[in-house]
N, C-alpha and C positions, 0 to 999 in steps of 0.2 A: 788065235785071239781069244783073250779071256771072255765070257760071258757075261751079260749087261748088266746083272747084279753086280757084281765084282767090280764092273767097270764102270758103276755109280755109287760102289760104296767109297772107292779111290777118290774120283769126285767130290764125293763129300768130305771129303777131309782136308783138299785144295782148299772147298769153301770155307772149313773152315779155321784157316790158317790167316784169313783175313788178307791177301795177298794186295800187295800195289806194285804190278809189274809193268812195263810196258817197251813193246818192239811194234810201234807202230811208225815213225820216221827214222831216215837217216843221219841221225844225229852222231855227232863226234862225241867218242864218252872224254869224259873228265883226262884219262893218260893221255890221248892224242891231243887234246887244249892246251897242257901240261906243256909237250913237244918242242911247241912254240912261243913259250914266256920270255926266253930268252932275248925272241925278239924286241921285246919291249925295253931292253937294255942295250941296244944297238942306239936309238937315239936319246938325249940330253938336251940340259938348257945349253952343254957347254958345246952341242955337234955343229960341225958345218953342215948347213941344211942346202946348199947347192948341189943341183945336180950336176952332173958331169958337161951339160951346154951353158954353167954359170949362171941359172937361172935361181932365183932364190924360190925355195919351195915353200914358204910361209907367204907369197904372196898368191895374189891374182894371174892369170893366164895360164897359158899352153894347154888351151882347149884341144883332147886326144892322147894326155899323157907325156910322161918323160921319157924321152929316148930308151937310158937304160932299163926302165921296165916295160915300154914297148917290144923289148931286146926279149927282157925272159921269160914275159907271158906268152911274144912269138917261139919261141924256142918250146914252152910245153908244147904247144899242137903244130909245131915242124912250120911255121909262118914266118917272112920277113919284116923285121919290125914297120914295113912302108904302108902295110895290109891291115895294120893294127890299132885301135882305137880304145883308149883304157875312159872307163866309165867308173861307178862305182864301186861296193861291194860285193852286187847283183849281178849275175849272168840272167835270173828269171825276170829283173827289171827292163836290163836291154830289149829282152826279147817283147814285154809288154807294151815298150816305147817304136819297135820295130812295126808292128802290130796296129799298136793305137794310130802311127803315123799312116801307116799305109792308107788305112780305112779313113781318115781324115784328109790326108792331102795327096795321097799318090802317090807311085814310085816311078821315081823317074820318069815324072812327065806322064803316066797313066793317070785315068779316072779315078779320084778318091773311089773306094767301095761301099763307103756311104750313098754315092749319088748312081750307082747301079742301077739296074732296073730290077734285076731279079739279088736273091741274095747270096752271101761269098761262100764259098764250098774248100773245106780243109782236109786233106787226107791224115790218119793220123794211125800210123804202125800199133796196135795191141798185139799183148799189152805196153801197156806204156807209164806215164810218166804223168801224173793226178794234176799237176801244175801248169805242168801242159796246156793239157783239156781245158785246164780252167778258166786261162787266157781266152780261148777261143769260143769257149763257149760265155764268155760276159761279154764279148762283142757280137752274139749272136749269130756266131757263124757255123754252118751245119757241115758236122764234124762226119767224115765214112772213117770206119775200120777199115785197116789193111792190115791183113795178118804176118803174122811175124813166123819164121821157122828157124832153121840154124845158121841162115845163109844170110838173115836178116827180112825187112820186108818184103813182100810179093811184088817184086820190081814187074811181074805182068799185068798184074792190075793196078800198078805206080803210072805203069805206060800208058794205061787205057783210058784211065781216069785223067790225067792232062791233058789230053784232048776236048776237055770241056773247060770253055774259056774261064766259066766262072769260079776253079779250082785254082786257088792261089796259093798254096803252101803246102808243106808236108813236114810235122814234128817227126824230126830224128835224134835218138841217142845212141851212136853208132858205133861206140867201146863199153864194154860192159855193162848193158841198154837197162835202163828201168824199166822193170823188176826181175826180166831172169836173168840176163849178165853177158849177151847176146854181144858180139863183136862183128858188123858186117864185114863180109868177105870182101876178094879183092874184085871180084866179077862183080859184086851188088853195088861196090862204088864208081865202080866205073860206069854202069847202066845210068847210075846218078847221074852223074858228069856230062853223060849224054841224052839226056831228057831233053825233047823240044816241047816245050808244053803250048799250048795253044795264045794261052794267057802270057805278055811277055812281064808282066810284074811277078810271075808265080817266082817262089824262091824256097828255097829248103834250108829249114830253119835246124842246123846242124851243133847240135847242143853236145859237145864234145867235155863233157865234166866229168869224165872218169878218165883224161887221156892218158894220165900216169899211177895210177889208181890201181896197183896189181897185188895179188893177194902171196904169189909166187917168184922171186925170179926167175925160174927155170920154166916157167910156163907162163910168159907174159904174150898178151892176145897182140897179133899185129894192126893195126889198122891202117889202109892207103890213106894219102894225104888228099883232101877233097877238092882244096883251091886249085894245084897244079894240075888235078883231073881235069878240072871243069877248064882251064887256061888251055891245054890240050885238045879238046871236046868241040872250043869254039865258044864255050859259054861261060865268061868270066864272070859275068852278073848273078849267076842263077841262085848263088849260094848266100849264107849266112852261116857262119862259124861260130860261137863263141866254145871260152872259157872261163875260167876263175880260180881261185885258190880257195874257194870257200869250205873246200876238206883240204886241203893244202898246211893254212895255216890257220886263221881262224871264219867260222864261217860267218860271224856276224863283224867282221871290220878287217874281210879280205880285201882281194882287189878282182874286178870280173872286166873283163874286155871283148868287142868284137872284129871279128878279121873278114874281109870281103875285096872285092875288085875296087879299082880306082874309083871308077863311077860311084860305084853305091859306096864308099868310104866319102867322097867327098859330098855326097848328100846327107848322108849322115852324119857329120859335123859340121852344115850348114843349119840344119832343124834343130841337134845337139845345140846349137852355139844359142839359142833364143832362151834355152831354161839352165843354161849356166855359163860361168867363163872360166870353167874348169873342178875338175875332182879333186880331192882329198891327195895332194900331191909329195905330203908330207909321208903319210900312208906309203904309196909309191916310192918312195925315199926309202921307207924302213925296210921293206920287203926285199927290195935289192940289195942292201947290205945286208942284210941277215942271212939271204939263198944264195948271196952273190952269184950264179949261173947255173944252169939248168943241170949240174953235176948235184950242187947243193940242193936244189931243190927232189932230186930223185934219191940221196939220202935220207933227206926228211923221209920220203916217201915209203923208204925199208922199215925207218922205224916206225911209221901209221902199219906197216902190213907185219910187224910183230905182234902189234897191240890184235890187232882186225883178227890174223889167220887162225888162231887157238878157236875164236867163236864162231867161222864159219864152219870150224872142222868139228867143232863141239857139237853144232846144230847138224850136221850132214851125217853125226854120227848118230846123232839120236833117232831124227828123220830114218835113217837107215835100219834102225836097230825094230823101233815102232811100227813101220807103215811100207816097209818094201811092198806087202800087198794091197796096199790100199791106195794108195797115193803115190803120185812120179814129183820130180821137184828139181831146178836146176843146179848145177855145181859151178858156180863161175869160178874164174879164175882173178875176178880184180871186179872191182865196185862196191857196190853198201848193200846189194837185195838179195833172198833168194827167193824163189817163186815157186810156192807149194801147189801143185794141179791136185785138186780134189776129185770125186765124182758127184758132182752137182749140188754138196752141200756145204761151199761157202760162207754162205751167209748165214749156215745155223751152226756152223762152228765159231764163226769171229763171234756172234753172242755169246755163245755157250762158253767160250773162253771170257768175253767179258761179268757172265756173271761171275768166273771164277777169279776176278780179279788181275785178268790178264789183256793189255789195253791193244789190239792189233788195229791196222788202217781198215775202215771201212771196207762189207764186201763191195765188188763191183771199182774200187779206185782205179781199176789198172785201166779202167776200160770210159767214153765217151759219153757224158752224161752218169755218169755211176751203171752202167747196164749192162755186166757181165752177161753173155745170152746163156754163158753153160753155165753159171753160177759156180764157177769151180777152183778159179784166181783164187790164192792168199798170198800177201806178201809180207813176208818178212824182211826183217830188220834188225840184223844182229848185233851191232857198234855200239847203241850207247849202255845195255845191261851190262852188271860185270860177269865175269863168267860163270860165277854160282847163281846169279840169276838168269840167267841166260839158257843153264840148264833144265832150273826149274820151270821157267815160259815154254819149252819144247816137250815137254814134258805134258805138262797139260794141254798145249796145243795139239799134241799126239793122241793124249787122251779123252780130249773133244772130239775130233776127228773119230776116233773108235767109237765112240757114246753115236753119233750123230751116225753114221754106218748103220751099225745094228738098228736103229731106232728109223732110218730111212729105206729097209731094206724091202 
């Protein structure tokens, strides 16, 4: 490694380039939005807007979705459309309405968690997933770490921690996991499946938004199916699935749905049914002609991981080329993150990158309350730079990383 003169005078000439870059969200660049324009030529004044049950989708009703897109949102995450309930744009809104209800009115027949006596307790796999946490922590519920390894969460301390009645939930992203790209195995789903938790409202909130999201075909992560685990198990309630298409197609006027047992599907379009009489079903209309079936939709999906794979490989190369000694970082094979493990200085590299005009997520996102304990999470976000920026953000990001080394040694 060069010497910290040399690697502040590099520095200063990042500065002063006046840069405006940023790899702080997963955002869709511009070619993947692109993708999907066509869709917007699938419908007309002159289209027939019925769906395939002859319902006219310019009107009122069919609170839960149309058939045929119950069909090919179940089809992304391997579900029968009977299990499936199409909401809006939002998979992170369901999950905030999932959430907000429980604590308010109950699940199925339990004690709102507002009227507890003591307060609600959420396990939450780090790192993780900033949107997450954030839900749980504006309902004020005290959030534990569970650590994450290759095999996915520490299903032994998943086990342990259920046994305390007032743990109600556990966030999971359980195909190419926000932020390393973590795929649980088939042992860790299946332990899922078979949780008895003490609490019978606990549920696991199974946030499957990368289920077709691969970066490879030749190296696509498998994942078991959760519902048919837990049907098997004995415990058809326990779960919450969702999805979306919100990197699919587009992420601000996709379509996001949730899939769960009879029970809890039918209380959730019982509470559903008070703050609407149905979603954007026109929307739903266009998506299904445009992907027609889950073949089209995993088309689409080759051309997002042409656009994607050059910038994960660009980043992994440079990663590689910079910091073999200094730093470890994941290699996913499908998702939007990769996950830079630092030696404890984080949070003086994300400034030191932002003085240099380089925007990354806050340190500590990955983690509960912002509180990385090893200060050592970055995550990146390769998708929406083009690739010449792309290189230049890894770059300095590399070269922070080095400044902050020497200077922390």
């Amino acid at each position: 490694m060069e010497d910290l003169e040399t690697l502040l005078k590099q520095y200063k000439h990042y500065q002063d380039l006046h840069l405006d870059l940023n790899m702080a969200r997963g955002k869709p660049c511009k070619e993947q939005l692109d993708l999907s324009m066509p869709m917007m030529d699938v419908l007309n004044s002159q289209a027939d807007l019925n769906c395939e049950d002859g319902i006219d989708c310019r009107n009122y009703g069919t609170l839960g979705g149309i058939s045929e897109c119950k069909k090919l949102l179940g089809d992304i995450i391997e579900v029968d459309p009977s299990k499936i309930i199409i909401f809006g744009n939002s998979s992170l809104n369901i999950m905030f309405e999932c959430v907000s209800q429980a604590y308010t009115h109950g699940i199925l027949g339990s004690t709102p968690w507002c009227k507890l006596d003591k307060p609600v307790k959420w396990l939450c796999p780090v790192p993780g997933y900033d949107r997450h946490f954030a839900i749980t922590e504006y309902f004020g519920i005290e959030m534990i770490n569970i650590p994450m390894d290759e095999n996915g969460p520490d299903m032994d301390l998943v086990e342990e921690y259920v046994k305390d009645p007032y743990v109600k939930g556990i966030w999971c992203i359980p195909k190419y996991s926000n932020p390393d790209g973590t795929t649980y195995s088939e042992a860790t789903v299946k332990r899922f499946a078979a949780l008895k938790p003490e609490a019978k409202d606990f549920r696991i909130y199974w946030d499957n938004a990368y289920s077709v999201h691969h970066l490879y075909r030749d190296k696509e992560d498998f994942l078991l199916e959760i519902l048919e685990q837990c049907e098997k198990a004995g415990n058809p309630d326990i779960v919450y699935k969702f999805t979306s298409t919100s990197k699919i197609s587009f992420p601000g006027s996709g379509i996001a749905a949730i899939a769960s047992s009879p029970n809890n599907c039918a209380e959730i379009k019982r509470w559903m049914g008070y703050s609407t009489i149905g979603y954007d079903k026109v929307n739903q209309l266009r998506h299904v002609r445009f992907f027609k079936d889950l073949d089209g939709i995993k088309a689409q999906m080759r051309k997002h991981a042409e656009v994607l794979r050059p910038k994960f490989e660009a980043v992994e190369s440079i990663l590689e080329e910079e910091l073999s000694d200094l730093a470890t970082w994941s290699k996913p094979n499908g998702g939007y993150f990769i996950a830079l493990k630092t030696k404890g200085i984080a949070s003086k590299v994300i400034a030191r990158c932002k003085d240099c005009g380089l925007i990354l997520t806050e340190a500590g996102c990955a983690y509960p309350y912002h509180k990385d304990p090893e200060d050592s999470l970055i995550r990146i976000a390769p998708s929406y730079p083009s690739l010449e920026e792309l290189e230049l953000a890894s770059r300095i990001l590399c070269l922070s990383v080095k400044i902050e080394t020497l200077l922390n040694k």
